[in-house]
N, C-alpha and C positions, 0 to 999 in steps of 0.2 A: 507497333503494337505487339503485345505478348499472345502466346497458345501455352493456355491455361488449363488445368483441369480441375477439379474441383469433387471433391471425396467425402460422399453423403449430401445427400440433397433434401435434410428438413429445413426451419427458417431459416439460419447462416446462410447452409449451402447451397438454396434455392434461392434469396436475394442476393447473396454475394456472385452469383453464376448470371442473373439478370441484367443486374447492375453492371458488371463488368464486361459484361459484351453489351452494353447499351453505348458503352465508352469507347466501342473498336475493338476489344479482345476478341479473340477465337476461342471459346469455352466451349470444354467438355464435361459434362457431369459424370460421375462415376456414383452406382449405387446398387446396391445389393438386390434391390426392391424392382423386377421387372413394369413392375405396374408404375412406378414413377419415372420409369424410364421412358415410357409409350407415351404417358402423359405430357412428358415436357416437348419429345420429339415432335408432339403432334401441335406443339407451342401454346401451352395451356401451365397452368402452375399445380402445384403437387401439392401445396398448401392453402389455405384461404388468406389473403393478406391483399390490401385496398392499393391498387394500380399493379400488382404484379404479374397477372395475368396480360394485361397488356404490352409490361415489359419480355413476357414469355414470348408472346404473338410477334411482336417483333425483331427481336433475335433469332428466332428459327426461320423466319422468314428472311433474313440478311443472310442466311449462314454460320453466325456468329454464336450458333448453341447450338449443340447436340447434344444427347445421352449416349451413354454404355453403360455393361455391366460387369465390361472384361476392363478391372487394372491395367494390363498390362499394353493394352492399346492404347490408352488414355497417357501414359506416361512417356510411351513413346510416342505419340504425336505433340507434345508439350515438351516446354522449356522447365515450366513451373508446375507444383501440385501443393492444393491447398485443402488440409484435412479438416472438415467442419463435421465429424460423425459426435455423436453425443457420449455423453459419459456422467450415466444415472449413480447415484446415491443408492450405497451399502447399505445394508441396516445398523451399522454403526455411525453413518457418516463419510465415509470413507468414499472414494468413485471408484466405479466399477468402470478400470481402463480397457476391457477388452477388446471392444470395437476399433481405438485408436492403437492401441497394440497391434493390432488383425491387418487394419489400412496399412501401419508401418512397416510392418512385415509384407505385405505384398507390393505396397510402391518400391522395397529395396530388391525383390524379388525380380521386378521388372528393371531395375536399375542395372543388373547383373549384368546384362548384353546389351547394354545401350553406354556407349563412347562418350555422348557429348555430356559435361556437366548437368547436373540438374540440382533444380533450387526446393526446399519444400518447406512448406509456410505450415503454423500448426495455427488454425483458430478456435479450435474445441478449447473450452476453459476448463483449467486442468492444476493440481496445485504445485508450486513453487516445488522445482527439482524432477516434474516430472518428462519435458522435453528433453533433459537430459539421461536421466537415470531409464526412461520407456523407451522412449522412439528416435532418437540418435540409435541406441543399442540395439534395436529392432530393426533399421533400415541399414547397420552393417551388417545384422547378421542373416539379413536379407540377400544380400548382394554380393555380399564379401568385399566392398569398400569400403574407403575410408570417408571419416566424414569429416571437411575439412576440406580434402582432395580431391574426392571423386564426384563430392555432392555437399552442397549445403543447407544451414536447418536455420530457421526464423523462428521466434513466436511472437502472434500479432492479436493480438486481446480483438476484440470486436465490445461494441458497445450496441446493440440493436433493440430494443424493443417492439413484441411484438404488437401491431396493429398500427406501429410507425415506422415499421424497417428500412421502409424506403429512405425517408425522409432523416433518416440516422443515418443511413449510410452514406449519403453526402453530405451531410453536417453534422458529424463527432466530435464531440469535445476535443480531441486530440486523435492522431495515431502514434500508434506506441512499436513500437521494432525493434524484437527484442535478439539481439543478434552480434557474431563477435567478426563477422566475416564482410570485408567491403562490399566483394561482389554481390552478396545475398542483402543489405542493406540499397545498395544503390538500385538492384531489381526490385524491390517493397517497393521503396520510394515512388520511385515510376509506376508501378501498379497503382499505388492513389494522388498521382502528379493530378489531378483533375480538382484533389478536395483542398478548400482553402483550411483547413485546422493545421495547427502546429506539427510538426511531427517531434519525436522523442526519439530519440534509437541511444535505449541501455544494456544490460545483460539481460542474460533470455530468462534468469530469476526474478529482476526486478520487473519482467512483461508481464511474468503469471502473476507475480503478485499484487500487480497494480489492479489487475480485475476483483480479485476478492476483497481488497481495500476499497474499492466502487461498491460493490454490490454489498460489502458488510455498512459502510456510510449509509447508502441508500436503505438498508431494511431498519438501520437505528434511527431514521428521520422519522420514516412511518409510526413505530412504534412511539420516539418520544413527544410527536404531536397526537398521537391519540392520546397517552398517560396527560399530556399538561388538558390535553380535551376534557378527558374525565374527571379531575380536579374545576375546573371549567366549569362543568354544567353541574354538579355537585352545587357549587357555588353562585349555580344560575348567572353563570358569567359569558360573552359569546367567546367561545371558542376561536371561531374561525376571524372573528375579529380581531383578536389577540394576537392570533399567530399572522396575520394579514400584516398589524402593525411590525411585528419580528422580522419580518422577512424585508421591511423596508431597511434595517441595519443591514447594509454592505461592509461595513468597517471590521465589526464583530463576529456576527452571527452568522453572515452568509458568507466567507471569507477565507482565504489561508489562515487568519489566528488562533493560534489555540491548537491548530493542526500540526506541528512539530514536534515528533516522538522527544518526551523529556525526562524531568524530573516530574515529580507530583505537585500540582493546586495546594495553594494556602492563602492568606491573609484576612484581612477585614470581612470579604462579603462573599467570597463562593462558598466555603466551609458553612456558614451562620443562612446565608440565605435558603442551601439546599437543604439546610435542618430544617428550617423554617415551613419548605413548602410540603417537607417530609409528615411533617406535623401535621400540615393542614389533612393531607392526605388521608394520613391514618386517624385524623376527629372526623373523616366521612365514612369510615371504612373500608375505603379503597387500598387495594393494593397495585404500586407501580416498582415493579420487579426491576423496568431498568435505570429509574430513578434511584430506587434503592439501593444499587449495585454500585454506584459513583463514587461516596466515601471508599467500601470494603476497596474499591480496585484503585483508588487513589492511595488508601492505607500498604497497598502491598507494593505500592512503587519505591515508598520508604524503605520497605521490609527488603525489595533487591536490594538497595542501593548500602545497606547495611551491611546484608551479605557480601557484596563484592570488596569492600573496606576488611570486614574482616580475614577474606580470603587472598588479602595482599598482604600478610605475613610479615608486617609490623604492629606495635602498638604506637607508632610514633606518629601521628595524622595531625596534618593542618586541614581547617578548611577556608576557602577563599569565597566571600562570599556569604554572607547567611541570613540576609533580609529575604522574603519571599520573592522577590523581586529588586533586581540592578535600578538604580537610579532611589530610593528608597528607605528610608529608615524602619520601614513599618515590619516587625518583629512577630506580630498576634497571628499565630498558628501557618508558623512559618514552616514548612518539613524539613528546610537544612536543620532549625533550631533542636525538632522532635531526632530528625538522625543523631545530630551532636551529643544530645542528654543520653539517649542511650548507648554510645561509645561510655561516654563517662559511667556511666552508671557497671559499664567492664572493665570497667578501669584502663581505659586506655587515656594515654597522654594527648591531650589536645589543644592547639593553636589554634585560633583564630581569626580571620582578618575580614573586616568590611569598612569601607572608607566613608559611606553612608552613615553606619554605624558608631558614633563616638559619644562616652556617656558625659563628656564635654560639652557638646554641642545639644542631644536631645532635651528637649521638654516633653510636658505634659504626661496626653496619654502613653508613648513610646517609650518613655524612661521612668514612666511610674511599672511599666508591664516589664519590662525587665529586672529592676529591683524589687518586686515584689515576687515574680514566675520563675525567672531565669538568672539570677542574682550569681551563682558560681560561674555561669557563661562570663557575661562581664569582666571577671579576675584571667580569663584566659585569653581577652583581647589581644593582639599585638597592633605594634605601628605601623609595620609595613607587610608588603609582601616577601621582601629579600628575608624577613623574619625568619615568618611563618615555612620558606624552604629550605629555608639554613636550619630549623630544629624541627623537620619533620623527614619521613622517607615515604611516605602516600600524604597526597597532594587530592583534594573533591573538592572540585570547582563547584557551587550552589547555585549561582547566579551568572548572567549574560553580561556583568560588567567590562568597557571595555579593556579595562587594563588588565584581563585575565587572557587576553587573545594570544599574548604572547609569549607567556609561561612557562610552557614548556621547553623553548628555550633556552632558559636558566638551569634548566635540569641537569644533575649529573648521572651516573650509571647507575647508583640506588633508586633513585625516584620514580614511583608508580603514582601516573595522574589516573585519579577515577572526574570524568567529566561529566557530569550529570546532564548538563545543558549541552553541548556541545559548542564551549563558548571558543575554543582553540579553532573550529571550522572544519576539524578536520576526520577522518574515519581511523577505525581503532585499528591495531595495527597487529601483529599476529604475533610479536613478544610478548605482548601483557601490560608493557610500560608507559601505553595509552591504550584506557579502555571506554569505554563509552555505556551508557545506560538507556537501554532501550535503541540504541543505532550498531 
């Protein structure tokens, strides 16, 4: 078992300090606050939260928890220190890093005359770049080590709720480890070798930001089931029954789909249906701010994806791709089709290519909507995709069809792929000559 300390003791670091000496750890709280240091000593909790008092009482009773208020004791009786101080909101929005600033400066402070490696975990939730760019830079200039060599840095998202902390902290969705160094990974690890969830271990960017990406999902749930509520009871409809029947979709609704940073929504029925419910909306007078924001921010995915076409410094574009959807002929407010009219409409030179797409093969409604809407698209068709790269120098993949996966391939030294979808699989690359839209 580890000797742990633990830096700030509100809810993180007064259930994470329980919880971990309930496991066998040797924890030590660290915290500014003498009065939550008496309180914990005397094995009592420093917060109100349902079973943590009991887990207080019996930790200090094992040995296995103490407070201080001195740093520098704390780091040197420990292998590991784990920062859970908070980090309140500016009046811009912004956090106000000081406290985790203060902690890192004094754990590197203590680190100065202490020999053995030391591990430091950040759990304060904190935005993307700031482990690196705050508290690496604070714990060298703490100590005068290196970090890397002398000591290593994790970031480890927490997911707790309070008035269920306990119970979140042995059953989280996943643990996330965000970290570039073995040794500092394989020490996490074992620190919740006890929880059955997944573990992750990415860059210490992709840690922080997997929390705002939680906590931004979780406050748009809230809000888009109260906006379809209020439409709902508008319409003396049951709410909660509605959204009861929704949540029974696993496939769709509750799901990874949909969830893949991409290109923009189109075809037949999300465009027309969220008009649709837009409508209803505003014949009650209601206003749903995040409902209504869906189109506008769908509209400006087109609006990147334009920009970056034009900032590849030809007019020579194919595109591969342009039904709203691979496997499909369906055309009706497709956004590769909306991107494509307006290249042309700058007159740039453009190709073609969808194998779905042949005005050979459509009927009905798909090929009455093209010869009536998009009639010059049509004349710019090709047959294949060896085409479409042999008479283009920027290459925007539309769709996740298979036979785009491999592409890039074929490329020579002129060719710039803009991949919308990320149908290639792969991340964008620091020339330019694969880029990606929204990854």
């Amino acid at each position: 078992m580890s000797n742990i300390s633990i830096f700030g003791l509100g809810y993180v670091g007064a259930v994470s300090l329980a919880c971990l000496a309930d496991n066998g750890h040797k924890m030590i709280g660290v915290d500014v606050n003498p009065l939550k240091v008496n309180i914990i000593n005397e094995g009592r909790s420093p917060i109100v939260e349902a079973g943590l008092d009991e887990l207080m009482k019996r930790g200090a009773a094992s040995g296995n928890i103490r407070a201080v208020t001195d740093s520098r004791e704390a780091v040197h009786a420990t292998d590991l220190s784990i920062i859970c101080v908070g980090t309140p909101s500016n009046s811009n929005g912004s956090l106000d890093l000081k406290y985790v600033e203060k902690v890192a400066l004094e754990i590197g402070r203590a680190l100065a005359d202490k020999d053995e490696y030391h591990i430091v975990v950040l759990r304060s939730t904190v935005l993307p770049g700031t482990t690196e760019g705050v508290v690496i830079p604070a714990l060298e200039r703490g100590s005068g080590k290196k970090y890397g060599v002398d000591f290593g840095v994790c970031f480890n998202p927490e997911f707790l709720r309070e008035g269920s902390s306990i119970q979140d902290f042995y059953s989280p969705p996943f643990t996330v480890i965000g970290a570039d160094d073995g040794k500092v990974v394989e020490a996490v690890q074992e620190l919740y070798g006890m929880l059955s969830a997944p573990v992750r271990v990415d860059t210490i960017r992709v840690a922080e930001m997997v929390k705002y990406a939680c906590n931004a999902f979780h406050a748009l749930k809230v809000t888009f089931a109260n906006e379809i509520g209020n439409i709902c009871k508008a319409n003396e409809i049951d709410s909660h029954r509605v959204m009861e029947i929704f949540c029974l979709d696993t496939k769709l609704n509750l799901s990874p789909y949909y969830l893949k940073p991409g290109f923009a929504f189109g075809g037949s029925c999300l465009p027309k249906d969220l008009r649709a419910l837009l409508y209803l909306s505003r014949h009650f007078d209601l206003f749903t701010p995040v409902l209504e924001s869906i189109i506008p921010s769908n509209n400006l995915q087109v609006e990147r994806a334009y920009r970056m076409v034009t900032e590849a410094g030809s007019n020579r574009v194919g595109v591969l791709g342009f039904s709203f959807k691979a496997g499909t002929d369906d055309l009706r407010e497709s956004p590769i089709v909306e991107l494509i009219e307006r290249l042309i409409g700058k007159g740039y030179a453009i190709q073609v290519y969808d194998k779905s797409v042949s005005l050979a093969n459509l009927h009905g409604a798909n090929r009455a909507y093209i010869e009536k809407e998009i009639p010059h698209i049509a004349q710019l068709m090709a047959d294949s995709v060896d085409e479409v790269i042999e008479g283009s120098d920027v290459i925007v993949v539309g769709n996740n069809s298979p036979e785009f996966q491999s592409v890039r391939d074929q490329f020579n030294g002129r060719h710039v792929m803009i991949d919308l979808v990320r149908a290639a699989g792969q991340e964008a690359v620091s020339n330019g000559r694969y880029q990606g839209l929204s990854w």
